[in-house]
C-alpha positions in Angstrom: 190.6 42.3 -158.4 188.1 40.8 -155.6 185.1 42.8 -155.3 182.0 42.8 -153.2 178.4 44.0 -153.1 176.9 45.6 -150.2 173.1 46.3 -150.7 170.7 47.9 -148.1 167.8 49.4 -149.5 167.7 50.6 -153.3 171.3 50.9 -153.0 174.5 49.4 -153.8 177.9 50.0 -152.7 180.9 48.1 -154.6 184.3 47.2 -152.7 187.0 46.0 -154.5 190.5 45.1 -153.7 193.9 44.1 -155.1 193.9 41.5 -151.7 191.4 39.4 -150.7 191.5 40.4 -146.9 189.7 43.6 -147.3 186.7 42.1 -149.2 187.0 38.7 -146.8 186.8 41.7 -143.7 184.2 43.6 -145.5 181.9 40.1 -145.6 182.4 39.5 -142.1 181.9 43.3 -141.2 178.8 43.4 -143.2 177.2 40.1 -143.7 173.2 39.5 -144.4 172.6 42.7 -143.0 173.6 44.6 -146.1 173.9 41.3 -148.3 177.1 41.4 -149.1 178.1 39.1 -151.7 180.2 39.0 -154.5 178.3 41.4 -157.4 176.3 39.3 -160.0 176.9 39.3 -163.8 179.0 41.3 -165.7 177.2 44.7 -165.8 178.7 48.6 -165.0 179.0 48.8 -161.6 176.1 52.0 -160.1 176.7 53.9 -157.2 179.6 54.7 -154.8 182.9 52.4 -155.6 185.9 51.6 -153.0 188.8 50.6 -155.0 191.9 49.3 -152.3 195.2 49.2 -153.4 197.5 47.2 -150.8 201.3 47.9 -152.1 200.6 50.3 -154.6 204.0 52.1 -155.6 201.8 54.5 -157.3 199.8 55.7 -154.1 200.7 59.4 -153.0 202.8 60.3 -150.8 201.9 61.9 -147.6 202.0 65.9 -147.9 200.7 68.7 -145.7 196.7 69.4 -145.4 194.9 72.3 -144.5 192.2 70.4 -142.6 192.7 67.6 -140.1 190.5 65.5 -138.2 190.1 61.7 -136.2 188.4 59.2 -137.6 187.5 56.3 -135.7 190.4 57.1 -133.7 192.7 57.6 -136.8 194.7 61.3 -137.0 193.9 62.2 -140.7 194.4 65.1 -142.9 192.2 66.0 -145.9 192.2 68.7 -148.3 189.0 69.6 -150.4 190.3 70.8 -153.8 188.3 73.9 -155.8 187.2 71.3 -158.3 185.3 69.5 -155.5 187.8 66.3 -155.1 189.2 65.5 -151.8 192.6 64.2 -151.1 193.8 62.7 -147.4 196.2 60.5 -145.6 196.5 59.2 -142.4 199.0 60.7 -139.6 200.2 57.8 -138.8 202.9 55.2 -140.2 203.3 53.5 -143.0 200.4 56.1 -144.3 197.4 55.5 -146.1 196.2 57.6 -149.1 192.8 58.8 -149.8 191.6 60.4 -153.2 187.8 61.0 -153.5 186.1 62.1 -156.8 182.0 63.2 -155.6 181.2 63.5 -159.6 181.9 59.8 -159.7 181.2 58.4 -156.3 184.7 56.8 -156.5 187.0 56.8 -153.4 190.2 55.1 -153.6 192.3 53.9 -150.4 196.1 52.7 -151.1 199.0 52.4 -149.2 202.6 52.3 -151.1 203.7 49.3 -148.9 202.4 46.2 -148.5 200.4 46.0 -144.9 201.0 43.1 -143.6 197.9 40.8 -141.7 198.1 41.7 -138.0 199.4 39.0 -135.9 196.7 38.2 -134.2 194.6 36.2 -135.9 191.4 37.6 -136.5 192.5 41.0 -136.8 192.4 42.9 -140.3 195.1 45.4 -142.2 194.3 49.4 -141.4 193.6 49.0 -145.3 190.7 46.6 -144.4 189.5 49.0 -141.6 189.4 51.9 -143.5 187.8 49.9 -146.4 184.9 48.7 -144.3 184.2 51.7 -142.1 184.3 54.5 -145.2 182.2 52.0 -147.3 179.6 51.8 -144.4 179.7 56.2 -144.4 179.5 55.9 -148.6 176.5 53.9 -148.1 175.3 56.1 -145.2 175.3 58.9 -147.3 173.2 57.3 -150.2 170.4 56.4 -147.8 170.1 59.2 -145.7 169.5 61.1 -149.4 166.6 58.6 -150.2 165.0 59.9 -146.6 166.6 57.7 -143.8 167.5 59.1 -140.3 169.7 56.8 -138.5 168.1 56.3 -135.0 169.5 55.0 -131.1 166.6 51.9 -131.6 167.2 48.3 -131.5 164.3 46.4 -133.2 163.5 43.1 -133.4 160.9 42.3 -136.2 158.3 39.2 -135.8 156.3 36.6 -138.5 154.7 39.0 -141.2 157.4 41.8 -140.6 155.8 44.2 -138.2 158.6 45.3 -135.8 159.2 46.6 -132.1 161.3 49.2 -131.7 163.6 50.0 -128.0 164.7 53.8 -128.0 166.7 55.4 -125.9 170.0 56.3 -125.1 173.3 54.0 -124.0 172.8 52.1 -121.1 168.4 52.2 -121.1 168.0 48.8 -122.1 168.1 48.6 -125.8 170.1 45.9 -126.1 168.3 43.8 -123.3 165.1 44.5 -124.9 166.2 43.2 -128.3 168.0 40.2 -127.2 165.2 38.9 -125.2 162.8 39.6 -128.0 165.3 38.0 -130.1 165.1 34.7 -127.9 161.3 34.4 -128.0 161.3 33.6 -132.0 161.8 37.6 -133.4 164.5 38.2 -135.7 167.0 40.8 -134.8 167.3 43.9 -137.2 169.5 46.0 -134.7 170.5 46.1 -131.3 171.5 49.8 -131.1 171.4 51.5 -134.1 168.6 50.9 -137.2 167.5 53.5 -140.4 164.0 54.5 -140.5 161.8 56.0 -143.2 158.0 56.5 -143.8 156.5 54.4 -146.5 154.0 56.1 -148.8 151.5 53.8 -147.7 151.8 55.4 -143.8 154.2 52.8 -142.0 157.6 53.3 -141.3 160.1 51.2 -142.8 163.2 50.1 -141.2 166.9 49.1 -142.6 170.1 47.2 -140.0 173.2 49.1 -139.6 176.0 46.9 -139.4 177.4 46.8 -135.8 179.0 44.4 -133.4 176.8 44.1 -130.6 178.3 45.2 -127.3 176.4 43.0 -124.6 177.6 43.3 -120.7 178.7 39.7 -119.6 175.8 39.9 -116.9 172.8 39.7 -119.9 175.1 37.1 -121.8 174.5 34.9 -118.8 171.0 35.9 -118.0 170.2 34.6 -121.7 172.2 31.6 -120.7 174.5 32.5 -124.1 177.8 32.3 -122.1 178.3 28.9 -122.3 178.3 28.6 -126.1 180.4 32.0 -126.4 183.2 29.8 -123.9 182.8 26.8 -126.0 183.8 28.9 -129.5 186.3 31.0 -127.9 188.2 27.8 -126.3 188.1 26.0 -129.5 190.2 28.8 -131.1 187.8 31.0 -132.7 189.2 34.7 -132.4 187.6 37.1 -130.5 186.6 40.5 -132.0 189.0 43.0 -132.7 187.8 45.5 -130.5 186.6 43.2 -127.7 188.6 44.5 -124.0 190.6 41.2 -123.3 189.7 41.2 -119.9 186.3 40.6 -121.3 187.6 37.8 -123.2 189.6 36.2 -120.5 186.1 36.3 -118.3 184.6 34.4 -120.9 187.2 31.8 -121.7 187.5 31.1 -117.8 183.3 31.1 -117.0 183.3 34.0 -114.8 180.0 36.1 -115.6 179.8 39.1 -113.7 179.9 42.8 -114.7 183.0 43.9 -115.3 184.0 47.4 -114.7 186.8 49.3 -116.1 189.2 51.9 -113.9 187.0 54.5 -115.5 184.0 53.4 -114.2 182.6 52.2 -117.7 181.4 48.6 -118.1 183.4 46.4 -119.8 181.3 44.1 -122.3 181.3 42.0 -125.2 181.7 43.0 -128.8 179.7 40.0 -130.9 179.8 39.9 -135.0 176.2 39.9 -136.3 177.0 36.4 -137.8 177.9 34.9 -134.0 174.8 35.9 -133.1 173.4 33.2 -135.3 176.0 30.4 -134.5 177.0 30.8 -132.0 173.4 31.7 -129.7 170.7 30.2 -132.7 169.4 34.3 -133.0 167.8 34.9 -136.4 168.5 37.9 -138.4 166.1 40.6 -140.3 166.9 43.0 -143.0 163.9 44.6 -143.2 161.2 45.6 -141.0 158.1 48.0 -140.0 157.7 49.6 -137.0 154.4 48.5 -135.3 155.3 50.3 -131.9 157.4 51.7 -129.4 159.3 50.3 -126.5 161.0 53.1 -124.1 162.7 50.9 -121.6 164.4 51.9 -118.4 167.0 49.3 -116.3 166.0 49.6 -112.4 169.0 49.7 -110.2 167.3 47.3 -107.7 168.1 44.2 -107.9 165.2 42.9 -106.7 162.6 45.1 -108.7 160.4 43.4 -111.1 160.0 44.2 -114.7 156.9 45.8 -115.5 155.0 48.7 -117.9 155.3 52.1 -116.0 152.5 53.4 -116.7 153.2 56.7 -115.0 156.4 57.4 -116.9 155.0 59.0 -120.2 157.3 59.8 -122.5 157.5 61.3 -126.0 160.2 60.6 -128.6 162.6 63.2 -129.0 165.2 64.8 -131.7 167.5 63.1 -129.5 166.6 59.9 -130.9 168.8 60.7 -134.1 172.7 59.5 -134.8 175.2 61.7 -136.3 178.6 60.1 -137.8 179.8 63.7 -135.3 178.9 61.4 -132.3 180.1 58.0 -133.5 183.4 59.7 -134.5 182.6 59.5 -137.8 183.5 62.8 -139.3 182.3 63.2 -142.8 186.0 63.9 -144.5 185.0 64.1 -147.9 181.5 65.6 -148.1 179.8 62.2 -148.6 176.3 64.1 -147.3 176.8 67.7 -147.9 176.5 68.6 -144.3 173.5 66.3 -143.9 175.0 63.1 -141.8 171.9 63.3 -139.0 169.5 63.2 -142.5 167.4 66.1 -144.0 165.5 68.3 -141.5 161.9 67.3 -143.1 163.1 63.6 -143.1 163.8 63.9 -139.7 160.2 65.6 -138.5 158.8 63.0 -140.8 160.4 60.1 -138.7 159.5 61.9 -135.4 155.9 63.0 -135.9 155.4 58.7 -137.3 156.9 57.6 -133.9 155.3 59.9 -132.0 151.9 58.6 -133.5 152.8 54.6 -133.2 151.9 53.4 -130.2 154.4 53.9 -127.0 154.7 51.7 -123.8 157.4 52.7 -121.3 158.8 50.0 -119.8 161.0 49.4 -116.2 163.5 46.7 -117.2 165.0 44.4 -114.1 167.6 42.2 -113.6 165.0 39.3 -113.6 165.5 38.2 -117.6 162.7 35.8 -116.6 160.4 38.5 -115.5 161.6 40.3 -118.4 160.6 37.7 -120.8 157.8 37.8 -119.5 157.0 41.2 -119.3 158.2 41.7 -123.3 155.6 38.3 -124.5 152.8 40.0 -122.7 153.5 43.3 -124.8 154.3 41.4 -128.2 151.2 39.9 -127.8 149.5 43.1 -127.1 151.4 45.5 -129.3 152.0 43.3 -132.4 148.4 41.4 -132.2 149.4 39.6 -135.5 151.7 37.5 -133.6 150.0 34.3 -132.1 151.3 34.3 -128.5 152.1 30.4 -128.7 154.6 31.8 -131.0 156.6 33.5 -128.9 158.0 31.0 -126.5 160.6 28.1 -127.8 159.9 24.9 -126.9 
């Protein structure tokens, strides 16, 4: 069997797999951000297990449900059984079969046929999907019962691990804040999503949660990163999965301007945590501690400078927090006993601590030099530990 370690705070979660394309996925899915690697020594595996079985004649066959629900965009059905294990397969064909046991933390994911690699290369098995995303929920679940809320923050943590934290909702300026932070010598913990938790000793710590970044084609060129993102592309590196291929055709070709889909939504693109490193020279955190609050804001006008609004005062909300609900994560098999947004007092907890950090509101432009600008000015300011001479590469 190939197994695989994926560690983000005190926990562990094991993978392990009868192919090596579910735990290959898993490492590129999770990478540094939750350390995985293969497990070390020989001891008992503690804490949640996902055992795959690809081509497993012994998997169960599909039968009726009394519950059914979409997960990640996957028709499922589920049954929770009186003794408190959970049983499911997907809707759709060649099946795959669930069969979770709470007492031991075990979930195990088979399909009786062999799923063979997608075609297109880059692409995992459903197997190695499912494998990733309920391994990602298992460890979810583990963390949110040691205290962590899972918040709409990017965070970008600097020398001596103090950390500025961008909430807000999609489309405020997250990302854009994170990024450019990210280019002035901080080390990206999150450009979306991150866990947070008060320390004993007052602070509040902070954990990643592996994501693809999804980063409009406008701010890849403001950060002058589209260049090297055409260079890997052209050179036969696969794109990721999920990544519109209009967005990778724009790439591939040079052209750098929003795209917008019929729908109206923009169309951007979807970059692995580890092309973020190689492909742009970003460094990575897995740990941080919030030292303040950014609430930024995109103007419309193209012309408006970036600047600290200091007549937009703002307090941070309940809204702040991420259910698996929203992210169509639906917790299946019970993995935090109706707790997936965290524990109400965990949640105050994390509120009342941002509420108290210091806040600076902040009107985002389509300038990124005036935005650079603007966010070195605050570093220096908000994180006083960090040497402005630091901030800017040479």
């Amino acid at each position: 069997m190939n197994a695989l370690s994926l560690t983000a705070g005190q926990r562990v979660v094991t993978i392990h797999s009868n192919t090596p394309g579910v735990t290959d996925w898993a490492t590129r899915y999770f990478g540094r951000y939750w350390k995985a690697s293969p497990p070390e020594g020989s001891t008992a595996v503690t804490g949640p297990v996902v055992t795959v079985h690809d081509g497993d004649h012994r998997a169960p066959v599909a039968g009726s449900h009394t519950q059914h629900a979409v997960f990640a965009r996957e028709p499922i059905g589920y049954t929770r059984h009186p003794d408190g294990t959970v049983s499911a397969h997907t809707l759709s064909d060649p099946p795959l079969a669930f069969q979770y046991a709470p007492a031991e933390q075990h979930l195990r994911i088979s399909s009786q046929r062999a799923l063979q690699p997608e075609a297109s290369p880059g692409r995992p098995t459903r197997l190695a999907t499912a494998a990733t995303r309920f391994a990602r929920e298992m460890m979810r679940a583990r963390l949110i019962a040691d205290g962590w809320v899972l918040l709409h923050a990017s965070a970008a943590v600097f020398p001596g691990g103090r950390a500025l934290l961008a909430l807000g909702d999609s489309g405020a300026g997250k990302t854009t804040t994170a990024l450019t932070l990210a280019s002035i010598d901080a080390a990206l913990l999150a450009n979306d999503c991150c866990f947070a938790r008060p320390n004993t000793n007052g602070t509040l710590d902070l954990l990643p949660w592996p994501a693809a970044a999804a980063v409009g084609l406008g701010l890849l060129h403001a950060l002058t990163f589209t260049e090297s993102a055409r260079t890997h592309l052209q050179t036969g590196e696969p794109p990721h999965p999920t990544q519109d291929r209009r967005v990778t055709d724009a790439l591939t070709t040079g052209l750098d301007g929003a795209l917008v889909s019929a729908s109206g939504r923009e169309l951007k693109a979807h970059i692995w945590p580890d092309q973020l490193t190689r492909w742009f020279g970003l460094s990575l955190a897995t740990t941080g501690t919030a030292a303040a609050v950014l609430l930024p804001r995109v103007t419309p006008s193209l012309g408006a400078p970036g600047h600290a609004n200091e007549d937009r005062r703002l307090e941070v909300t309940s809204s702040v927090f991420v259910t698996s609900d929203e992210e169509r994560y639906p917790d299946l098999f019970g993995f935090t006993e109706g707790n997936n947004a965290g524990t109400p007092r965990a949640r105050a907890e994390v509120l009342d601590h941002l509420n108290r950090l210091p806040r600076q509101t902040i009107d985002l432009s389509h300038d990124q030099a005036a935005n650079t600008r603007l966010l070195t000015a605050l570093t220096a300011s908000l994180v006083p530990a960090v040497s402005p001479s630091l901030l800017l590469k040479s």
